[in-house]
MIDOSE-1310 file (N, C-alpha, C; in nm, 2 decimals, decimal comma, always signed):
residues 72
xxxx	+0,09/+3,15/-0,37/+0,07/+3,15/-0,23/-0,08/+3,11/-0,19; -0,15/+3,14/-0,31/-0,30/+3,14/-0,22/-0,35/+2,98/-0,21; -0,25/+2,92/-0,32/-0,31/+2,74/-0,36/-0,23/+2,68/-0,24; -0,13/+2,74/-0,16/-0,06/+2,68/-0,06/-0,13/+2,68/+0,09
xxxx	-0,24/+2,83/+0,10/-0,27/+2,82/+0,16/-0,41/+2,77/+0,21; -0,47/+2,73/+0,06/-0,56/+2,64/+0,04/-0,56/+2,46/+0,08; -0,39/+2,46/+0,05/-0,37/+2,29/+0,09/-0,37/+2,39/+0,27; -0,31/+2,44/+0,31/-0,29/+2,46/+0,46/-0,45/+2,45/+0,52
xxxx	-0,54/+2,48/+0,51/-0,66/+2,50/+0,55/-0,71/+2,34/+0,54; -0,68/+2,28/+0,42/-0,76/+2,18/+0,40/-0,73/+2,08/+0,46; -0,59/+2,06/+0,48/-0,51/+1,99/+0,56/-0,53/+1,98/+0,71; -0,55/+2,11/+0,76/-0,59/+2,10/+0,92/-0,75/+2,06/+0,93
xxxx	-0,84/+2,10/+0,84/-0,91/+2,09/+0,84/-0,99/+1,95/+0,90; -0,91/+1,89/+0,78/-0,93/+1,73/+0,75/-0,83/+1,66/+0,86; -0,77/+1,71/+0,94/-0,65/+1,68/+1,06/-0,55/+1,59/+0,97; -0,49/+1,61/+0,81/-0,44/+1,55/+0,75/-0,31/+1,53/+0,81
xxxx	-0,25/+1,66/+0,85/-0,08/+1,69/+0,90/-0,01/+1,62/+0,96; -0,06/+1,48/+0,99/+0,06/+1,38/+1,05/+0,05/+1,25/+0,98; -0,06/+1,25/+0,84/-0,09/+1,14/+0,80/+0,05/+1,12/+0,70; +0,05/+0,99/+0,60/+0,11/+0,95/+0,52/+0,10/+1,08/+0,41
xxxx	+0,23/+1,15/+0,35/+0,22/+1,22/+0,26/+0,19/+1,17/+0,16; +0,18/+1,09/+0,10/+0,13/+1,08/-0,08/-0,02/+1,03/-0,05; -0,02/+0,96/+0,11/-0,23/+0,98/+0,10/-0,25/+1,13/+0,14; -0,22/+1,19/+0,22/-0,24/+1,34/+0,22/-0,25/+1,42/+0,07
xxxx	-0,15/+1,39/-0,02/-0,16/+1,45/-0,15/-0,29/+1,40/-0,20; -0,33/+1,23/-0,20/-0,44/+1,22/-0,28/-0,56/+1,26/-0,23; -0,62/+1,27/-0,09/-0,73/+1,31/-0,04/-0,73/+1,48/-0,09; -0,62/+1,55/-0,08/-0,66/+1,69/-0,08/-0,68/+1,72/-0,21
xxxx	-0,56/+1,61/-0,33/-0,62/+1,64/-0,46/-0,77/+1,60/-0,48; -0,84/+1,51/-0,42/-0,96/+1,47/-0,43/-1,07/+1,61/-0,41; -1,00/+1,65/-0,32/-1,11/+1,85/-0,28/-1,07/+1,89/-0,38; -0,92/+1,95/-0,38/-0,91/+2,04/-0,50/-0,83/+2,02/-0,59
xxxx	-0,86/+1,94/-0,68/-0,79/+1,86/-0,81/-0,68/+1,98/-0,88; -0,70/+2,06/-0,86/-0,61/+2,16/-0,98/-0,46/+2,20/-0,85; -0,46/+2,19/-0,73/-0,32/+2,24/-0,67/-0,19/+2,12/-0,69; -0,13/+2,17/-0,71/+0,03/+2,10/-0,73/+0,09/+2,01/-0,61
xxxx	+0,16/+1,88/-0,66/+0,18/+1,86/-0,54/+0,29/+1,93/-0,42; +0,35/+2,03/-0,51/+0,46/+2,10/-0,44/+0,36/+2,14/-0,35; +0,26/+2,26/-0,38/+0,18/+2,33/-0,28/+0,14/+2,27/-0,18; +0,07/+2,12/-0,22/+0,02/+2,07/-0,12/+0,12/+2,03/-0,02
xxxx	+0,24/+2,02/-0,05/+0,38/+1,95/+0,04/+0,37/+2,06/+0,09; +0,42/+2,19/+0,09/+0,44/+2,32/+0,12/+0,34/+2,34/+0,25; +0,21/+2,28/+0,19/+0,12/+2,34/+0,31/+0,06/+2,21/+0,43; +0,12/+2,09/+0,40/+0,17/+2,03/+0,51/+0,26/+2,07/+0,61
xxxx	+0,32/+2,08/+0,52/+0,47/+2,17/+0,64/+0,42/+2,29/+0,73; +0,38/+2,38/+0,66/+0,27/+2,51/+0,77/+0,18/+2,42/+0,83; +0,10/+2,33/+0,80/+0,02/+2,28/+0,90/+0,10/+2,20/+1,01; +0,20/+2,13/+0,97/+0,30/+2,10/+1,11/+0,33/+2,18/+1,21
xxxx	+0,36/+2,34/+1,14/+0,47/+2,43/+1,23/+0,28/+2,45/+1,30; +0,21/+2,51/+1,24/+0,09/+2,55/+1,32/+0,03/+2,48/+1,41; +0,00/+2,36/+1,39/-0,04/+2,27/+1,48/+0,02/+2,20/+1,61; +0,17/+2,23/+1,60/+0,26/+2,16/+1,69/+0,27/+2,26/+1,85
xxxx	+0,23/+2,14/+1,92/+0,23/+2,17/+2,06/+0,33/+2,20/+2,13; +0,36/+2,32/+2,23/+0,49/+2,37/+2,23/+0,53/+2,22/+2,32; +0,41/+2,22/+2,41/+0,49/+2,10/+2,54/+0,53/+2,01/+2,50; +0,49/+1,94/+2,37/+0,55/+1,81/+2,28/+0,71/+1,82/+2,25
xxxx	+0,78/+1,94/+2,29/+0,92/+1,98/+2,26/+1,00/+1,96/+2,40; +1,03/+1,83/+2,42/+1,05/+1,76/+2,51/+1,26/+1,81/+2,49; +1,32/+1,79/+2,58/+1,45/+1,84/+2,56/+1,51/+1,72/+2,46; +1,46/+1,58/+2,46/+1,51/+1,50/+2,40/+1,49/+1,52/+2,22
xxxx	+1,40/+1,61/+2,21/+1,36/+1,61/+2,11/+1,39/+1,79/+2,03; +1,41/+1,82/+2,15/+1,49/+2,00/+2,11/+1,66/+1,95/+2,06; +1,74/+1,84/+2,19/+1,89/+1,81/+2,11/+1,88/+1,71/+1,91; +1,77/+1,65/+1,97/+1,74/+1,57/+1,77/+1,71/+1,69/+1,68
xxxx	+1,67/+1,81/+1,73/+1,66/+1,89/+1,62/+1,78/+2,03/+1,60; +1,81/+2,02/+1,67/+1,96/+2,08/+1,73/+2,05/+2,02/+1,61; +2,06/+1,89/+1,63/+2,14/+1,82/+1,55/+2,15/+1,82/+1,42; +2,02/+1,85/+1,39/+1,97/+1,81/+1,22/+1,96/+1,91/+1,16
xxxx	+1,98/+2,06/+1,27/+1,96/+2,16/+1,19/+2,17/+2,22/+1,17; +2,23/+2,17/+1,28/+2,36/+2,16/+1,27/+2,44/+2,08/+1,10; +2,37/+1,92/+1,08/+2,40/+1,93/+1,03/+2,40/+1,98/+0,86; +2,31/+2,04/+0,83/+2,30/+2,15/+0,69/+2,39/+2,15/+0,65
């Protein structure tokens, strides 16, 4: 948990959380060469849920996630 919350920090830090994931993996391995790339995926995702604006949750975009969590 702690190397997850290490990519989370670094990630916002660097405002990585909407970039390309496998450049996101390389820049953060570049800080901290020893985290996994699971961790680092792990703590993109927290940095999404944290950083996301509630008002950006437009209705058109509450039924596309409606949908996608339906389908499971």
């Amino acid at each position: 948990m702690k190397n997850i919350l290490s990519a989370v920090i670094i990630v916002i830090k660097n405002n990585l959380q909407y970039n390309d994931v496998k450049d996101t993996i390389n820049r953060v391995k570049q800080i901290r060469p020893e985290l996994s790339d699971y961790d680092i995926i792990a703590g993109i995702n927290i940095a999404r849920r944290i950083m996301f604006r509630e008002d950006y949750m437009t209705e058109e975009i509450k039924r596309e996630i409606d949908m996608w969590e339906r389908s499971d």
